[in-house]
Each structure stands twice: as structure tokens, then as C-alpha cells.
C-alpha positions, -999 to +999 in steps of 0.1 A: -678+357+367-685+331+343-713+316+362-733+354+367-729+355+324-741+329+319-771+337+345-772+369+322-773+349+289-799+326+301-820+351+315-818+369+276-825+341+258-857+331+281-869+370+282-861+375+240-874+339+232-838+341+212-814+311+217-785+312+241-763+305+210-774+335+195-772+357+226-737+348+224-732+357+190-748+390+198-723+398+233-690+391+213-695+403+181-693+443+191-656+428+208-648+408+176-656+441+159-633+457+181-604+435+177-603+435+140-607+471+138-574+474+163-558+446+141-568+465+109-544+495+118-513+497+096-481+507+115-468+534+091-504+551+086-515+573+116-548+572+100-554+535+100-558+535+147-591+545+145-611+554+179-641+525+184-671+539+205-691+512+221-725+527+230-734+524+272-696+509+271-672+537+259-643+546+234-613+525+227-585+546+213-553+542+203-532+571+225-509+593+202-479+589+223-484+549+218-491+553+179-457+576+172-437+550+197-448+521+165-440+547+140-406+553+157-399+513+157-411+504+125-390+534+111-358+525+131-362+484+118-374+476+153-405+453+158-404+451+192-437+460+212-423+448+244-433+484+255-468+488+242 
């Protein structure tokens, strides 16, 4: 898998004139983006899990059974996500 990527990456960078560096740059920054948005959800506040649409990709979402399971635990003193 690594070895078609980087095929990929190369093959961007020649047809954009753009450096492989920044191709890089560009391919993890919308999963950077998603894993601070997931990180930036605060356990108590339903509000905070916020649904992340990724264009040609598709939606990451927090499901609501998974969100009121955290709510449960943090309410109870629990910390445990051994079942998330």
C-alpha cells in the first residue's frame, strides 16, 4: 500500500509541478483535521461530537448510542472506553 502512495504522490507532484513534501502536507491535513475535530469533543456536551464530511470521502460521525455510553461513564465516575 505504501509503495502505490507513494506512486500516487509522485505522480501529483510531477503532474502539479508541486513538491512531494507538500503533496503530503495536502493528503493528511483533511485527517489531521479530522482527528482534532474528534479530539476536540467534550464528554459531558452532546454538542461538542460533531459530524466531519470529507468531500468524494464521506461523513465521520460520532453514533448517539456511542456518545450517551461517554455521558453514562463520565456521569457514573467511570473513564473506561474499553467499550468504544
Amino acid at each position: 500500500m505504501k509503495k502505490e502512495t507513494d506512486k500516487i504522490i509522485k505522480h501529483l507532484s510531477l503532474k502539479y509541478h508541486i513538491p512531494v513534501v507538500d503533496i503530503e502536507d495536502i493528503i493528511k491535513s483533511q485527517f489531521k483535521f479530522v482527528k482534532e475535530t474528534i479530539e476536540s469533543a467534550t464528554k459531558d456536551d452532546t454538542e461538542t461530537f460533531k459530524t466531519i464530511k470529507l468531500l468524494s470521502f464521506g461523513k465521520f460521525l460520532a453514533n448517539d448510542k456511542v456518545i450517551f455510553h461517554i455521558i453514562k461513564n463520565k456521569k457514573n465516575g467511570n473513564n473506561s472506553n474499553e467499550s468504544i
